[in-house]
N, C-alpha and C positions, 0 to 999 in steps of 0.2 A: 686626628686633626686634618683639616681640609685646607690642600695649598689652590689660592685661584691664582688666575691669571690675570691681569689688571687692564684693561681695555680704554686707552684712553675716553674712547668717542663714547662707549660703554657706561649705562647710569647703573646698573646694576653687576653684580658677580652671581655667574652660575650658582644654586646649590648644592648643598650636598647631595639632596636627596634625587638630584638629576644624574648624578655621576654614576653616585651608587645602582639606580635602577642603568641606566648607559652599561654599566662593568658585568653585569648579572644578564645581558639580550646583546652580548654583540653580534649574535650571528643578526637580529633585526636592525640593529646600528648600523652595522657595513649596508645592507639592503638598502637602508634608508639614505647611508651618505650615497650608494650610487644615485638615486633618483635624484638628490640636490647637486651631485655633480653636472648630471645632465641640464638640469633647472638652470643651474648657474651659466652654464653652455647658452643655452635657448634666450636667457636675460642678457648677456653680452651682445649676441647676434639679431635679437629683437630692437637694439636700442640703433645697432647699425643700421638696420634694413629701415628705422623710423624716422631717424637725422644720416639718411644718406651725404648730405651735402655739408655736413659736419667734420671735415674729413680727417680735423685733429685728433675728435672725437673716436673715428672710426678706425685712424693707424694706434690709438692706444688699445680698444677694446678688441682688435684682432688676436694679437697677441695671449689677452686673456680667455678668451671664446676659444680657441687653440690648447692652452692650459687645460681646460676646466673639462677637456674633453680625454686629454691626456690623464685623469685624474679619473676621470668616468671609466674608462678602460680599465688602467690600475687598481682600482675596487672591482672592477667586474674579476679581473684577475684573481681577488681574493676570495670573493663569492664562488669561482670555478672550482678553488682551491679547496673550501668547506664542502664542496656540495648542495651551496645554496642555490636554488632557480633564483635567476632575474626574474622577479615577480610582482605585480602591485602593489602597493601599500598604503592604506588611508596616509595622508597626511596632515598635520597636527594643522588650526586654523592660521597657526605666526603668522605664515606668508602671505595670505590672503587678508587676514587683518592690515596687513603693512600695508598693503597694496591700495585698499581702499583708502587710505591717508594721503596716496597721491593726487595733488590738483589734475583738475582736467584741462584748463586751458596751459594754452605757454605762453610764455616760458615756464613758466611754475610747473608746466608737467615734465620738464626736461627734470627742475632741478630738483625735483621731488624725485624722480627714479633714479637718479644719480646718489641722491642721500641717502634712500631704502638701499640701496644694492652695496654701499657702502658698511650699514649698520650690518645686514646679512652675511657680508661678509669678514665684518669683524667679530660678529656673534660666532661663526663658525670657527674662525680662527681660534677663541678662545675656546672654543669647546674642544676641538681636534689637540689643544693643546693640554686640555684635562684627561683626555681619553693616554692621550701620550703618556701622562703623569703617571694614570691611573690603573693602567690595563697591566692584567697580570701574564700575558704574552710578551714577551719581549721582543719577538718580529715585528707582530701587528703595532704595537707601541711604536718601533722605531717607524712604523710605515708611518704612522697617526704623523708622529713629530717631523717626518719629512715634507709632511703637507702644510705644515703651519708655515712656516716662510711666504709661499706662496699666497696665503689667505690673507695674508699684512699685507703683502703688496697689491694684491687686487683690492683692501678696502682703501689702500694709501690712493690707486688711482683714478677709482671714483671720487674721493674726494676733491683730488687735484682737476679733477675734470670739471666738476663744480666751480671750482676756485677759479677756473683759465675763464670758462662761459658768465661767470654771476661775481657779484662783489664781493667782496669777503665777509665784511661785516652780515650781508644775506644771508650767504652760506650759513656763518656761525649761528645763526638767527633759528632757522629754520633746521641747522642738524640738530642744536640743544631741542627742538621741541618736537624734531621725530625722534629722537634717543628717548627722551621720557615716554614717549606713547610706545617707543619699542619695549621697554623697561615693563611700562603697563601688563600689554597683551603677555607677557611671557610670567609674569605672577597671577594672571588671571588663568594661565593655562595647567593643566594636573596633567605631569609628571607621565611621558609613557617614555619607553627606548626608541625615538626619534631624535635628531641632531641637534631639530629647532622646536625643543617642548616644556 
């Protein structure tokens, strides 16, 4: 029996059959979370360097662009540890499908990257929280479940970020209809040992 994790902003739960193939590749797992550590780094500091004069904006996403690189380290740590090379790795379309769901004008392009990077980060949450569940290492598991905290508060403050710049009612407007198209591309995607697949 498969335990998920309930993701409020979330229109779907992982399945099984993502966990199972995740538990069977983690030496490609850890790989793959380093590069969305980094991603996640690059998406913080990108949204800074984009709404410089946002500076609400820019004293909360410090913080996490700081994190997410602390986090990048800590998995590379672990890849030293296996003897895995920091290496390439295709990556699965999620992120790029999300992406293109962003508006190009603004405000809509704020509050669109604000809502993807939210969902992202709440999909990860839930999944580092399956990995924790599920991993048959009990190091690596407690490392997986140390990171999960972290993953809730970085998607709590995108969303809050949203919430300070846009009205609410917007926000809820437009997370319910990128949550279903996030929903979408991840049932439309086949199953490989990526984070986001």
């Amino acid at each position: 029996m498969t335990t998920t994790v309930k993701i409020n902003i979330l229109k779907t739960a992982t399945q099984a059959a993502w966990i199972e193939q995740a538990i069977n590749n983690l030496d490609t797992i850890l790989l793959d979370h380093s590069h969305c550590e980094r991603k996640a780094a690059s998406c913080a500091l990108n949204l800074m360097f984009r709404y410089p004069s946002n500076s609400y904006l820019v004293r909360q996403l410090t913080p996490i662009a700081k994190e997410e690189l602390e986090h990048f380290e800590q998995v590379n740590d672990w890849l030293e540890r296996r003897k895995i090379p920091l290496a390439p790795l295709n990556s699965p379309p999620y992120g790029a499908e999300l992406k293109k769901l962003i508006r190009h004008q603004e405000p809509e392009r704020l509050l669109d990257s604000l809502l993807i990077s939210a969902l992202i980060e709440a999909r990860s949450h839930e999944r580092l929280g399956l990995l924790a569940q599920h991993c048959p290492e009990p190091e690596l598991a407690a490392f997986y479940h140390s990171l999960m905290e972290s993953e809730a508060r970085h998607y709590g403050i995108y969303w809050l970020l949203a919430d300070h710049y846009f009205d609410r009612e917007i926000v809820k407007k437009r997370l319910e209809e990128l949550a279903i198209k996030e929903s979408e591309i991840l049932t439309h995607l086949y199953y490989q040992p990526r984070i986001h697949s």
